[in-house]
mmCIF file of the N, C-alpha and C atoms, coordinates in Angstrom:
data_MODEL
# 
_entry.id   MODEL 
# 
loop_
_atom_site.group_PDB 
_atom_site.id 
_atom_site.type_symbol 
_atom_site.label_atom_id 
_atom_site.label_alt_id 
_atom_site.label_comp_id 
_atom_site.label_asym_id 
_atom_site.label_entity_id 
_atom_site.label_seq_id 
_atom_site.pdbx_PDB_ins_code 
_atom_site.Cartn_x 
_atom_site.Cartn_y 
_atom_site.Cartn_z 
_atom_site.occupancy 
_atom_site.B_iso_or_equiv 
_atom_site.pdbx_formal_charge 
_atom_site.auth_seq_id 
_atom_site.auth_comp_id 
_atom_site.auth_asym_id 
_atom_site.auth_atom_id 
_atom_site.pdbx_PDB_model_num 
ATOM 1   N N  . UNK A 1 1  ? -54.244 138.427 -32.323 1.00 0.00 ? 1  UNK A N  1 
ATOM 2   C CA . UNK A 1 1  ? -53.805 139.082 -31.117 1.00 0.00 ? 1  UNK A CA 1 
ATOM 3   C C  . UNK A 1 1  ? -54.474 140.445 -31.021 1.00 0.00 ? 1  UNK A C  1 
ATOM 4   N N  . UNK A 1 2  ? -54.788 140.844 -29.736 1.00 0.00 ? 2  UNK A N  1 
ATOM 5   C CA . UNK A 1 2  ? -55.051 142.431 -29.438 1.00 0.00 ? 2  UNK A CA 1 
ATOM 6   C C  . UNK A 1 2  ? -54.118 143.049 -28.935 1.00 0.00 ? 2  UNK A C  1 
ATOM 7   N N  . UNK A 1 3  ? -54.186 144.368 -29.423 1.00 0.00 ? 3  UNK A N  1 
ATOM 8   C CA . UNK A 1 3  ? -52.745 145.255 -28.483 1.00 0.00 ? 3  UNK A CA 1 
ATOM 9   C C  . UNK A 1 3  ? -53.532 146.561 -27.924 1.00 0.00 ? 3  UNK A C  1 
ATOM 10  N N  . UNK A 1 4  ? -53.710 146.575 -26.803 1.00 0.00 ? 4  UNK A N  1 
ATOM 11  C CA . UNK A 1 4  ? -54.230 147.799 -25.931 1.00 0.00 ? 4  UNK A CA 1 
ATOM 12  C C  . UNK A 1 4  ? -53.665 148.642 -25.671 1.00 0.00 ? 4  UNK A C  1 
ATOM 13  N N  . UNK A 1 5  ? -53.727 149.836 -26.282 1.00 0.00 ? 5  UNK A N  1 
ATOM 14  C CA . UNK A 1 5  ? -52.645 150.947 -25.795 1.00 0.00 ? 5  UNK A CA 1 
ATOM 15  C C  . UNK A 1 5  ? -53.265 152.290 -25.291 1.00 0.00 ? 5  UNK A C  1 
ATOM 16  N N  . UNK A 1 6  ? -52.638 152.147 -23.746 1.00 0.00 ? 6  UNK A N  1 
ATOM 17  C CA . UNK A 1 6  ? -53.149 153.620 -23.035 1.00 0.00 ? 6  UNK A CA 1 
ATOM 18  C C  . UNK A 1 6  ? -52.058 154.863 -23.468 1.00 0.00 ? 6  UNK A C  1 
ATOM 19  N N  . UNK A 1 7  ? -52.862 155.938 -23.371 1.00 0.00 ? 7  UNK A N  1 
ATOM 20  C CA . UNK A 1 7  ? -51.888 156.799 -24.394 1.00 0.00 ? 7  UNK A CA 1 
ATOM 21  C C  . UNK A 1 7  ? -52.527 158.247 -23.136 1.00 0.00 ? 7  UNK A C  1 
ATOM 22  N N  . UNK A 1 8  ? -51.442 158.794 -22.432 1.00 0.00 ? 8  UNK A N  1 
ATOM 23  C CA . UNK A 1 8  ? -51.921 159.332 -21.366 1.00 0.00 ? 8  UNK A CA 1 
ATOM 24  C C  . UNK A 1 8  ? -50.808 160.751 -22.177 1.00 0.00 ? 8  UNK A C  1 
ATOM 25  N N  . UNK A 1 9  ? -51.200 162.348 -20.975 1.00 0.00 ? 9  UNK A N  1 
ATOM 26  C CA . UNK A 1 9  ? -50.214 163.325 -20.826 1.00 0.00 ? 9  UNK A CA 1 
ATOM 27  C C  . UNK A 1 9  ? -49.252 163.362 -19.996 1.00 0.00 ? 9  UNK A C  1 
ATOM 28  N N  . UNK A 1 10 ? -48.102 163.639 -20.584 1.00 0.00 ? 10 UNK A N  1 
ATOM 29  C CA . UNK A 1 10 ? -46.712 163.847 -20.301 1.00 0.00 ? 10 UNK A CA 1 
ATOM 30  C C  . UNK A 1 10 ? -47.360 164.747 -18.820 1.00 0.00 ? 10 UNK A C  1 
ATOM 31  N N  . UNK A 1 11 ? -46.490 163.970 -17.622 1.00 0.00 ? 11 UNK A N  1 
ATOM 32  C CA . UNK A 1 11 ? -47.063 165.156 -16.515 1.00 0.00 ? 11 UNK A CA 1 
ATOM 33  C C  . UNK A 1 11 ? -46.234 166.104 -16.446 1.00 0.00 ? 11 UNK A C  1 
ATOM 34  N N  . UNK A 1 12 ? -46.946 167.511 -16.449 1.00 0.00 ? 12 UNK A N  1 
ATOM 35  C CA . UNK A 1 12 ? -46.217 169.154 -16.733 1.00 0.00 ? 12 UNK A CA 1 
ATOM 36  C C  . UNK A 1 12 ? -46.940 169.050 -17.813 1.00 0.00 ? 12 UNK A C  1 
ATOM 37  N N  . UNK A 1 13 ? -47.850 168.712 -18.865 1.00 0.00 ? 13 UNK A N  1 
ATOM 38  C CA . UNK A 1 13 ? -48.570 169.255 -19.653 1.00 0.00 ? 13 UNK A CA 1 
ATOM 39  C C  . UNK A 1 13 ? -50.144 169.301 -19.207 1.00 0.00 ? 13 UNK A C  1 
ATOM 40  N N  . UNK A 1 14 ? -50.511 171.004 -19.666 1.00 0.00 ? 14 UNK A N  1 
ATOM 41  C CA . UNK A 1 14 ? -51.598 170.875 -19.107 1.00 0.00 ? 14 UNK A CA 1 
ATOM 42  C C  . UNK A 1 14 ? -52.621 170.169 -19.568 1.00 0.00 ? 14 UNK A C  1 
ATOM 43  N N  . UNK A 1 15 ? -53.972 169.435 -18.571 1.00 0.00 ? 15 UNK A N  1 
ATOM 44  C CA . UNK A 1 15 ? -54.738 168.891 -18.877 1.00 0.00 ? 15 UNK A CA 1 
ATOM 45  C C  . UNK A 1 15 ? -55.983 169.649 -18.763 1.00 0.00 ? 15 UNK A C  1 
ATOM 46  N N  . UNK A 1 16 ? -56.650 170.319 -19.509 1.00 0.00 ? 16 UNK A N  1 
ATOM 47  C CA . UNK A 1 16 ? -57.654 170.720 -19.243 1.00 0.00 ? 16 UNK A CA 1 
ATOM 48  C C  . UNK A 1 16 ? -58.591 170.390 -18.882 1.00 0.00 ? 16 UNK A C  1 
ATOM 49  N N  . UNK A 1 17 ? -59.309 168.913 -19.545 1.00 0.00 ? 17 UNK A N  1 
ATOM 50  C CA . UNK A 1 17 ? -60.054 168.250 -19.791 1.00 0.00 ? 17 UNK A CA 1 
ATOM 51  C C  . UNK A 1 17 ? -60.232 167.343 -18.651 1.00 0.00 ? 17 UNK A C  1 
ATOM 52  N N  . UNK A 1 18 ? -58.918 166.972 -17.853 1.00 0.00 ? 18 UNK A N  1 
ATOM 53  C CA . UNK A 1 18 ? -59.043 166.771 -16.425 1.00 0.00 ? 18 UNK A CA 1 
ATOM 54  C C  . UNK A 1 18 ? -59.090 167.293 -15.392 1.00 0.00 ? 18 UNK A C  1 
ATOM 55  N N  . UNK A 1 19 ? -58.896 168.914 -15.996 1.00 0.00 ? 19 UNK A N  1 
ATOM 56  C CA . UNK A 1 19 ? -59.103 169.573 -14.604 1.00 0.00 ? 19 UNK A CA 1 
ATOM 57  C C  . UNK A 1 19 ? -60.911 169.888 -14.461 1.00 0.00 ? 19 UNK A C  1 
ATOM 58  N N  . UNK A 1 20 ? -61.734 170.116 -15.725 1.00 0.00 ? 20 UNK A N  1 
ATOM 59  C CA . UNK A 1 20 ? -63.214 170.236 -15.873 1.00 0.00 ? 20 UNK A CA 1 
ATOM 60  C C  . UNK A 1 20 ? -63.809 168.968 -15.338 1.00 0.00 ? 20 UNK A C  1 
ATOM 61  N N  . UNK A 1 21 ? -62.660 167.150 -15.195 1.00 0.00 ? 21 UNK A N  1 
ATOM 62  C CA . UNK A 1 21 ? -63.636 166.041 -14.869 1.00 0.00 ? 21 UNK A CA 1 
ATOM 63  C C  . UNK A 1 21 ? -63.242 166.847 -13.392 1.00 0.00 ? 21 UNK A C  1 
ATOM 64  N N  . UNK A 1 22 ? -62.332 166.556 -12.983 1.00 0.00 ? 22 UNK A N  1 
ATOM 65  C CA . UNK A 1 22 ? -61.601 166.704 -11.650 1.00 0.00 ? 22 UNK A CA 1 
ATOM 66  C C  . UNK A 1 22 ? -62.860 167.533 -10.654 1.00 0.00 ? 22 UNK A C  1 
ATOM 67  N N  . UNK A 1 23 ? -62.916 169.426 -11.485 1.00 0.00 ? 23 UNK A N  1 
ATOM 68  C CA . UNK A 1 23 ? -64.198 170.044 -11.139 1.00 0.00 ? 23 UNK A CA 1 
ATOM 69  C C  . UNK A 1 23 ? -65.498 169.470 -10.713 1.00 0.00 ? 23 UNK A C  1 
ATOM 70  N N  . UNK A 1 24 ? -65.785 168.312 -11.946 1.00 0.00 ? 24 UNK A N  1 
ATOM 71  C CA . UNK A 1 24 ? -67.136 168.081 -12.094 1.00 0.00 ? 24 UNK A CA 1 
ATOM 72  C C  . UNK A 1 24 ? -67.489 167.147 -10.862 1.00 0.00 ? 24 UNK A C  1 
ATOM 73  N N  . UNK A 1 25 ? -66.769 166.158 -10.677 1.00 0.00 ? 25 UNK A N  1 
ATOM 74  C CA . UNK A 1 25 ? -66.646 165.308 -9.538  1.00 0.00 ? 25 UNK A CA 1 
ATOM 75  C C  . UNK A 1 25 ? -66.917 165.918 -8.487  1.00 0.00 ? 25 UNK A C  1 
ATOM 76  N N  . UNK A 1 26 ? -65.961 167.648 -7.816  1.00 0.00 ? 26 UNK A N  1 
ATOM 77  C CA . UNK A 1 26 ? -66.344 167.581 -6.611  1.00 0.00 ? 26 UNK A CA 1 
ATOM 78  C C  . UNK A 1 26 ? -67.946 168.567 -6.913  1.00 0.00 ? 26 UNK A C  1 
ATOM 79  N N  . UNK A 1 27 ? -67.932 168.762 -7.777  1.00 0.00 ? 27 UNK A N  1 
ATOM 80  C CA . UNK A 1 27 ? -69.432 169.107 -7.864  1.00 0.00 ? 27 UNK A CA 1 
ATOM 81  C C  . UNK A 1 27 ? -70.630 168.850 -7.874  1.00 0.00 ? 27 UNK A C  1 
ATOM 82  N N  . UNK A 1 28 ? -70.052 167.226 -7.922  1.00 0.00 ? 28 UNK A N  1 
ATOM 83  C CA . UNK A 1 28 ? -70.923 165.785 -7.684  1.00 0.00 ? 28 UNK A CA 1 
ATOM 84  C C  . UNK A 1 28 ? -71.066 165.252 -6.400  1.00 0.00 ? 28 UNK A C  1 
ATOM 85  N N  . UNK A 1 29 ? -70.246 165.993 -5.608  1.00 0.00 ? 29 UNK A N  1 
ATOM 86  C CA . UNK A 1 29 ? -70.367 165.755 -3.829  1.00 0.00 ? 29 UNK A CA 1 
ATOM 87  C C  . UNK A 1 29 ? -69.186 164.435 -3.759  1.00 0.00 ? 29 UNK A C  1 
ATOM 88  N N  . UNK A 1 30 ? -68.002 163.908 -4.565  1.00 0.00 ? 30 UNK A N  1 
ATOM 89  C CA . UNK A 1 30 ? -67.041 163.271 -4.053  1.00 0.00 ? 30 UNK A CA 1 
ATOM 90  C C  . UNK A 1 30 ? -65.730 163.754 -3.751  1.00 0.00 ? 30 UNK A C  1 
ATOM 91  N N  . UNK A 1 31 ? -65.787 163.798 -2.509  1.00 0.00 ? 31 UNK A N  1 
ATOM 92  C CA . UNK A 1 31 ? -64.766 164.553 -2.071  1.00 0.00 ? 31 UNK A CA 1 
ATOM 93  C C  . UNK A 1 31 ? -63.460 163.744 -1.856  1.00 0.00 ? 31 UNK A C  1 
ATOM 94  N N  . UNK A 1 32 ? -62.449 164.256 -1.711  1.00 0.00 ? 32 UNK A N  1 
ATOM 95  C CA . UNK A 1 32 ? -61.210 163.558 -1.677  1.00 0.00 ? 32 UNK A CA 1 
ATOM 96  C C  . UNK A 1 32 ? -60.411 163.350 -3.564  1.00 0.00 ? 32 UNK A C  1 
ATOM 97  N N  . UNK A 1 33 ? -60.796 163.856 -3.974  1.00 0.00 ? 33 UNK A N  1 
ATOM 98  C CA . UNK A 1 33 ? -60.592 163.567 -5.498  1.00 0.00 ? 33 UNK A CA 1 
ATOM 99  C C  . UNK A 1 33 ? -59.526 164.632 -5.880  1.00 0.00 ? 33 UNK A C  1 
ATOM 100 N N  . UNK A 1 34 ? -58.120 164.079 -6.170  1.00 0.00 ? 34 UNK A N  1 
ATOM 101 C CA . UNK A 1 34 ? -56.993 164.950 -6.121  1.00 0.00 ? 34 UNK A CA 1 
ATOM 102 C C  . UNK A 1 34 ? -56.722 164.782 -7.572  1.00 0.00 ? 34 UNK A C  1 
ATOM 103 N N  . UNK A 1 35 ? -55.678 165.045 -8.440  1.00 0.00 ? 35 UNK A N  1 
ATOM 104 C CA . UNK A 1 35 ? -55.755 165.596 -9.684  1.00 0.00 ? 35 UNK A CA 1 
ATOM 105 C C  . UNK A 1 35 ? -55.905 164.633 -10.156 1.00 0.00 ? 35 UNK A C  1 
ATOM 106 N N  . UNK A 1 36 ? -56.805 165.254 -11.527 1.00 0.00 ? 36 UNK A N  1 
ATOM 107 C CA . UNK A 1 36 ? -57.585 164.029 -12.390 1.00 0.00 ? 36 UNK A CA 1 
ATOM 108 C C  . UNK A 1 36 ? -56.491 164.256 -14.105 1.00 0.00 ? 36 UNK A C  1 
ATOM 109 N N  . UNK A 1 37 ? -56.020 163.069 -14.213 1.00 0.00 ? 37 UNK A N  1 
ATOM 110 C CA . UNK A 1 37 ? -55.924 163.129 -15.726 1.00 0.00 ? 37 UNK A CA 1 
ATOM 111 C C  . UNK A 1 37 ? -56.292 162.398 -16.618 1.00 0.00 ? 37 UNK A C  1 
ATOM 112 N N  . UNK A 1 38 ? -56.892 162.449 -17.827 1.00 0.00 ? 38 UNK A N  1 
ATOM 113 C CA . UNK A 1 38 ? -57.374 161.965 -18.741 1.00 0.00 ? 38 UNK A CA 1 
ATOM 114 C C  . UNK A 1 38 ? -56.650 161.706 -20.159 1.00 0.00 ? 38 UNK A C  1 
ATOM 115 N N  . UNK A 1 39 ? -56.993 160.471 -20.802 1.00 0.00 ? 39 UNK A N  1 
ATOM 116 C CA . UNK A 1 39 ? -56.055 160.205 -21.969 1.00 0.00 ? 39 UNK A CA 1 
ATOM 117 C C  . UNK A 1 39 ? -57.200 159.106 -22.499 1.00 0.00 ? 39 UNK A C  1 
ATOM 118 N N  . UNK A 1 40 ? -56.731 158.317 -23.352 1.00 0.00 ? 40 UNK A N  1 
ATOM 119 C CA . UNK A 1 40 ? -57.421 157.280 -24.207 1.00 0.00 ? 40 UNK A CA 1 
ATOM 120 C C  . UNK A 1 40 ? -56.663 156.142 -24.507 1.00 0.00 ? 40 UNK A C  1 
ATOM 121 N N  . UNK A 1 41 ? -57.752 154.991 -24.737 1.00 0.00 ? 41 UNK A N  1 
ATOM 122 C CA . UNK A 1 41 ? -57.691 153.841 -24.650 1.00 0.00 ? 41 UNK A CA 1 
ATOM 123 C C  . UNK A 1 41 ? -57.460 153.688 -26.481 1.00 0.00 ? 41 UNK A C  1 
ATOM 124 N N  . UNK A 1 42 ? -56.673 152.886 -26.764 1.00 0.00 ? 42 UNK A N  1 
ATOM 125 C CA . UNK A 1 42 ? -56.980 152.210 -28.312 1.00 0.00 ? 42 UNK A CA 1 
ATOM 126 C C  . UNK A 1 42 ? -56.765 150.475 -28.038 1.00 0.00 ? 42 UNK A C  1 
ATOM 127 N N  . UNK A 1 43 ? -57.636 150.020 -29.170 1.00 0.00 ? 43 UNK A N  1 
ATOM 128 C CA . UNK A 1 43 ? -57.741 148.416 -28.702 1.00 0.00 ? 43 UNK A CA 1 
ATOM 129 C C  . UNK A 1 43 ? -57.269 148.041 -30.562 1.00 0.00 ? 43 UNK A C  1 
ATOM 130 N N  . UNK A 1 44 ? -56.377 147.875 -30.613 1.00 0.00 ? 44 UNK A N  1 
ATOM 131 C CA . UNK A 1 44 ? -56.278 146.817 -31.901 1.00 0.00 ? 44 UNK A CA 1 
ATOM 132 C C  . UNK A 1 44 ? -55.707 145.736 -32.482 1.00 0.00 ? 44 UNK A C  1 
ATOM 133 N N  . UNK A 1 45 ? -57.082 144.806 -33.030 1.00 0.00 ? 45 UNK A N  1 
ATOM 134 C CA . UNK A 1 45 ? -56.613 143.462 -33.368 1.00 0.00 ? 45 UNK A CA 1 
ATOM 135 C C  . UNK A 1 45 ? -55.703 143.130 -34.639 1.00 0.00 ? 45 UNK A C  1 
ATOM 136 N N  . UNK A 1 46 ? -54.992 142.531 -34.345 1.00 0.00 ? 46 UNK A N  1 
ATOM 137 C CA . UNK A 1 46 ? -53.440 142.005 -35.234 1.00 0.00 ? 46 UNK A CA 1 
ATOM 138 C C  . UNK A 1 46 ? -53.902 140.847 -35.865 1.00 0.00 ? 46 UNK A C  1 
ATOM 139 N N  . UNK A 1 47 ? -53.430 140.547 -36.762 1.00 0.00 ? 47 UNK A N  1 
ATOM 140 C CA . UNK A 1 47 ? -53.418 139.512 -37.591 1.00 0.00 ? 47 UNK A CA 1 
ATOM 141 C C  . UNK A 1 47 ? -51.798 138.837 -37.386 1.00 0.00 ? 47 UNK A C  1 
ATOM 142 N N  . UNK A 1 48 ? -51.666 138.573 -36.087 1.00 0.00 ? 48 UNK A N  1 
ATOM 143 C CA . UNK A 1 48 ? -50.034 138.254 -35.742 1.00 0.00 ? 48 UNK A CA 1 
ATOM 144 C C  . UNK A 1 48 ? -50.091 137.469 -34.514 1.00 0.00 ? 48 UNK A C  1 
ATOM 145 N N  . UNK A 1 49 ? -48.965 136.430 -34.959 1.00 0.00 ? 49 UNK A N  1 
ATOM 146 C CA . UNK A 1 49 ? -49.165 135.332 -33.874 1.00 0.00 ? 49 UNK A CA 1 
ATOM 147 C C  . UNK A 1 49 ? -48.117 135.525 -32.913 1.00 0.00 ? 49 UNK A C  1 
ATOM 148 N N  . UNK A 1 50 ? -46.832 136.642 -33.022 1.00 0.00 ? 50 UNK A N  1 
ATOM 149 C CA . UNK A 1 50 ? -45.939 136.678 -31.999 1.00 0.00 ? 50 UNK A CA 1 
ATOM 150 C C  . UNK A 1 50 ? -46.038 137.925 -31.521 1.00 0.00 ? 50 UNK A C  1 
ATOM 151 N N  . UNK A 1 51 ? -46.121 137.558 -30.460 1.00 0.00 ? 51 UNK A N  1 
ATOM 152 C CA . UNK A 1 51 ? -45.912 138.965 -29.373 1.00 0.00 ? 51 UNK A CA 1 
ATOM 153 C C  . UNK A 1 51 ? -44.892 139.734 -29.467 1.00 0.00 ? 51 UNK A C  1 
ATOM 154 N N  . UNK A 1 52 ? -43.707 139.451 -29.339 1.00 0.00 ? 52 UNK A N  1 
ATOM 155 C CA . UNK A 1 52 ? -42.427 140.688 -29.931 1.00 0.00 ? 52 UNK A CA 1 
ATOM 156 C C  . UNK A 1 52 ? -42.990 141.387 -31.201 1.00 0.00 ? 52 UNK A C  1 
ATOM 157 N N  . UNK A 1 53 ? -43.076 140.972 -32.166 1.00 0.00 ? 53 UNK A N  1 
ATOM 158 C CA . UNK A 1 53 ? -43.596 141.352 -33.347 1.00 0.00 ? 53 UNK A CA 1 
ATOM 159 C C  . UNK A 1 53 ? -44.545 142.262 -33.489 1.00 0.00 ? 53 UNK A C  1 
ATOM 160 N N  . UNK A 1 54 ? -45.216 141.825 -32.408 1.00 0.00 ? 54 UNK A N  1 
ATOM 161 C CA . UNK A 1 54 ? -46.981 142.694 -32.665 1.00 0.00 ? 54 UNK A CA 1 
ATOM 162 C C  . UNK A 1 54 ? -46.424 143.715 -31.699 1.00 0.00 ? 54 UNK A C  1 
ATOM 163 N N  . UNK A 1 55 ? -45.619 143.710 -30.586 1.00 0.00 ? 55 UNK A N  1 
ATOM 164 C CA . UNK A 1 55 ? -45.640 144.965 -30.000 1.00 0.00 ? 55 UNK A CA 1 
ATOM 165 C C  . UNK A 1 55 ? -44.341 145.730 -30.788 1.00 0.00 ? 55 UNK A C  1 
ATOM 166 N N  . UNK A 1 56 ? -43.897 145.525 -31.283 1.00 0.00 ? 56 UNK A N  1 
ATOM 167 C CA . UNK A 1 56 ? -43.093 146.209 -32.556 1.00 0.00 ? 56 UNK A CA 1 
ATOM 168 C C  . UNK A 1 56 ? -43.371 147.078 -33.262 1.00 0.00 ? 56 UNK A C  1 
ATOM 169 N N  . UNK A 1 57 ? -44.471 146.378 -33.861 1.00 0.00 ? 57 UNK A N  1 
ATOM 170 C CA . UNK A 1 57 ? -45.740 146.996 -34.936 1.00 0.00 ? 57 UNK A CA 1 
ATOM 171 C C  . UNK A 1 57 ? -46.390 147.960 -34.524 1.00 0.00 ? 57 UNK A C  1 
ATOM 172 N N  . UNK A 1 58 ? -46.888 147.666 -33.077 1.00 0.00 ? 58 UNK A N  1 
ATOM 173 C CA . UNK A 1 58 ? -47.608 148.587 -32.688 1.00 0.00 ? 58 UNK A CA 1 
ATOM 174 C C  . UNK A 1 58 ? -46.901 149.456 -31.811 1.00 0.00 ? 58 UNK A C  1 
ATOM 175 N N  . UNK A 1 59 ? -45.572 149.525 -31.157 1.00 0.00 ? 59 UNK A N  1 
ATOM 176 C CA . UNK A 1 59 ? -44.611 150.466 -31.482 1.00 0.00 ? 59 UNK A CA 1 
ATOM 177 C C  . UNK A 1 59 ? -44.387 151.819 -32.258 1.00 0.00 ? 59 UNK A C  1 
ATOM 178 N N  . UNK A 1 60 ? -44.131 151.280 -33.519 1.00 0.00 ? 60 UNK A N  1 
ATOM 179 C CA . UNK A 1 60 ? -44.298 152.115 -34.417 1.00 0.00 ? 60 UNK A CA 1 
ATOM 180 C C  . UNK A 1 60 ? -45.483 152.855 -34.761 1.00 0.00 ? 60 UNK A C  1 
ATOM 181 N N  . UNK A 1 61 ? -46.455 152.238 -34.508 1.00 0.00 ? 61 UNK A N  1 
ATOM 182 C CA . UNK A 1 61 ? -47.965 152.451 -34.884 1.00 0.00 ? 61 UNK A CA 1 
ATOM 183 C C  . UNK A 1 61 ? -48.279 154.115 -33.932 1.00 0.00 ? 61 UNK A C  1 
ATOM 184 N N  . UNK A 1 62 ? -47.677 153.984 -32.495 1.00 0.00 ? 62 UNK A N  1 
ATOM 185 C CA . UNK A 1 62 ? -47.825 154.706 -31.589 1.00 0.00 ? 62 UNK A CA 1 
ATOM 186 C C  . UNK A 1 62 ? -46.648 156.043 -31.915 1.00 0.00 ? 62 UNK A C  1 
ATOM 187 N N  . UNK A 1 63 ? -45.376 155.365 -32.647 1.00 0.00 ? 63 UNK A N  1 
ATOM 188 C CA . UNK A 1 63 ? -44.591 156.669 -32.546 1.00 0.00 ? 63 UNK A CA 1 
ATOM 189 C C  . UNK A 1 63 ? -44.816 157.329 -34.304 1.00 0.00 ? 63 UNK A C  1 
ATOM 190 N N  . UNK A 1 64 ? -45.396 156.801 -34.762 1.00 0.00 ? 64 UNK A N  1 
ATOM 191 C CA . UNK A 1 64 ? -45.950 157.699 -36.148 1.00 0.00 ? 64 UNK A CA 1 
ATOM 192 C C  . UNK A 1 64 ? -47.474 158.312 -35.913 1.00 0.00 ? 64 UNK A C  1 
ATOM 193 N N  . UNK A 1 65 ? -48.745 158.062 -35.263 1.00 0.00 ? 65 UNK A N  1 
ATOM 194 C CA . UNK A 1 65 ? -49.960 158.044 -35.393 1.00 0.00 ? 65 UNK A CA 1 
ATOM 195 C C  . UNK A 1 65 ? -50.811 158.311 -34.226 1.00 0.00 ? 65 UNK A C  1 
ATOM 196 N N  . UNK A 1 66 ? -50.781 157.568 -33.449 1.00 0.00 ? 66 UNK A N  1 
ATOM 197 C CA . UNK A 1 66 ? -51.198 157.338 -32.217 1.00 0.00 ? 66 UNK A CA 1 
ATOM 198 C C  . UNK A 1 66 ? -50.800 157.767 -31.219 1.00 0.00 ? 66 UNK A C  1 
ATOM 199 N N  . UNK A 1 67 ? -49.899 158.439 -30.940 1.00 0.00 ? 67 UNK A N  1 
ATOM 200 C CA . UNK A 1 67 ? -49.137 158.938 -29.764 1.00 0.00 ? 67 UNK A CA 1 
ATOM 201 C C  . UNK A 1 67 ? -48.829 160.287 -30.099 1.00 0.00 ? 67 UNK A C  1 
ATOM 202 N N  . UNK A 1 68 ? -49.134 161.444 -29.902 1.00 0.00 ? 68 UNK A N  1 
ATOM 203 C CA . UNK A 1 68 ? -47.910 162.827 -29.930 1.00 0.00 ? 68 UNK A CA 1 
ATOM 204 C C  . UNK A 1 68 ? -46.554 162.739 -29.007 1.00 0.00 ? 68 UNK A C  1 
ATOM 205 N N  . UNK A 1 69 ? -45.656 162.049 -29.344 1.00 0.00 ? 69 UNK A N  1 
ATOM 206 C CA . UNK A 1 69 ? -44.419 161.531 -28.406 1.00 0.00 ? 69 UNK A CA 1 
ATOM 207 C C  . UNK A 1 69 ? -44.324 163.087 -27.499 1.00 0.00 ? 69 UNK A C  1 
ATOM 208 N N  . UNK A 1 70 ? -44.185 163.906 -28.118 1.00 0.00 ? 70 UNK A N  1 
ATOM 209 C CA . UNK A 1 70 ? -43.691 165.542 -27.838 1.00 0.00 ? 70 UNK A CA 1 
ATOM 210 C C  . UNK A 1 70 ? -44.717 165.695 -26.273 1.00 0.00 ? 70 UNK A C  1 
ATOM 211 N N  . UNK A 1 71 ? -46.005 165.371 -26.232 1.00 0.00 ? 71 UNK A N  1 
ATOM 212 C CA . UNK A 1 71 ? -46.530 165.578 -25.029 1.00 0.00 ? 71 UNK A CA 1 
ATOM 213 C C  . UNK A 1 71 ? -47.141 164.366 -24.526 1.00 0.00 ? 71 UNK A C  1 
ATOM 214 N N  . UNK A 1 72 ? -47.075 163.401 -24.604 1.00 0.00 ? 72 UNK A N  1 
ATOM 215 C CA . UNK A 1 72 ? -47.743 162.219 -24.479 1.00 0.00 ? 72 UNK A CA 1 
ATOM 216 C C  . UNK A 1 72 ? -47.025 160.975 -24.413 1.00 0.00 ? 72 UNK A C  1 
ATOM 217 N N  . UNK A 1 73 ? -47.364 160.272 -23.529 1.00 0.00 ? 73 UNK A N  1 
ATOM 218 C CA . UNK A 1 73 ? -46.452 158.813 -23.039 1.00 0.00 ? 73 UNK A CA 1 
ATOM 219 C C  . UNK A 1 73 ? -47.641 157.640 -23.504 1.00 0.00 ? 73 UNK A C  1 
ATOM 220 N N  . UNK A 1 74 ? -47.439 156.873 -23.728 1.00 0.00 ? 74 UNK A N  1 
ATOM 221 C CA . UNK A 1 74 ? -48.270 155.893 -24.079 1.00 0.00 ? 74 UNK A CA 1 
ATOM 222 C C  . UNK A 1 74 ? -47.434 154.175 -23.249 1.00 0.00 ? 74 UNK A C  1 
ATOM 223 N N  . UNK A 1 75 ? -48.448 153.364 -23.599 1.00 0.00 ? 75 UNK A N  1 
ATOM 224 C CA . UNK A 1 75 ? -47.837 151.910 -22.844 1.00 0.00 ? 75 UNK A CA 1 
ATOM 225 C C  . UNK A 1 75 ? -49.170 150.986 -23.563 1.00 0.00 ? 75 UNK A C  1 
ATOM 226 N N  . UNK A 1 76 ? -48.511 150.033 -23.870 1.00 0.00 ? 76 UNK A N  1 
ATOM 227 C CA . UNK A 1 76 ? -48.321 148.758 -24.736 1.00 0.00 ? 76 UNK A CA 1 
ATOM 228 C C  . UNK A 1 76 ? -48.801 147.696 -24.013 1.00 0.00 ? 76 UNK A C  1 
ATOM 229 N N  . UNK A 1 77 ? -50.100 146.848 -23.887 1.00 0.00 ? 77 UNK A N  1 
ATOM 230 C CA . UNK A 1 77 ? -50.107 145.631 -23.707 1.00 0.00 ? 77 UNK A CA 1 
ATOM 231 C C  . UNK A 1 77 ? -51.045 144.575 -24.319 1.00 0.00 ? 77 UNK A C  1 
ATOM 232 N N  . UNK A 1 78 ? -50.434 143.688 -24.707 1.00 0.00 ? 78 UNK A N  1 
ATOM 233 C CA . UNK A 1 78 ? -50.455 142.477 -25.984 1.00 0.00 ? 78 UNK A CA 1 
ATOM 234 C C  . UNK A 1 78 ? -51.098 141.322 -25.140 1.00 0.00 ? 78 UNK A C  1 
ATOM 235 N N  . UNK A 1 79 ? -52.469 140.963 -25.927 1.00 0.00 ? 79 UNK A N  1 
ATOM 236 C CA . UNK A 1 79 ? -52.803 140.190 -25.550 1.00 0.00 ? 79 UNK A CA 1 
ATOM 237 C C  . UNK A 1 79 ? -53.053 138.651 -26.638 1.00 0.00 ? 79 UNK A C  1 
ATOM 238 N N  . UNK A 1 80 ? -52.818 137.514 -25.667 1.00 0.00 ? 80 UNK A N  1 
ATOM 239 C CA . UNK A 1 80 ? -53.228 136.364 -27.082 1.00 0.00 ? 80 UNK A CA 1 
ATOM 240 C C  . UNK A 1 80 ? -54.750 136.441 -27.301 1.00 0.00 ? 80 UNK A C  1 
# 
């Protein structure tokens, strides 16, 4: 199994890093481009055949490692 987890900022925390893409864009001549935020992708393969299980795992995976819970929301999806 794979478990894809987007791991974004808590909104009210600042994003810097989206406000420099956000910048860069209209500096690129696309206009209409209203606030940009940025976060990261993680992709990882399980050695697990049930889906409750694996998003369990990777649950935990996110609230020890992968996630700063304190400013950061993350979301979970399990693929066969």
């Amino acid at each position: 199994m794979k478990a894809i987890v987007h791991v974004t900022l808590k909104s009210g925390v600042l994003d810097p890093q989206g406000k420099a893409i956000g910048h860069a864009l209209g500096s690129l001549g696309f206009d209409g481009v209203g606030e940009v935020r940025q976060g990261k992708v993680i992709e990882i393969d399980l050695a697990e055949s049930d889906p409750a299980r694996a998003e369990t795992t990777v649950k935990s995976m996110c609230e020890k490692l992968l996630a700063n819970t304190v400013i950061e929301n993350y979301a979970i999806r399990i693929e066969a």
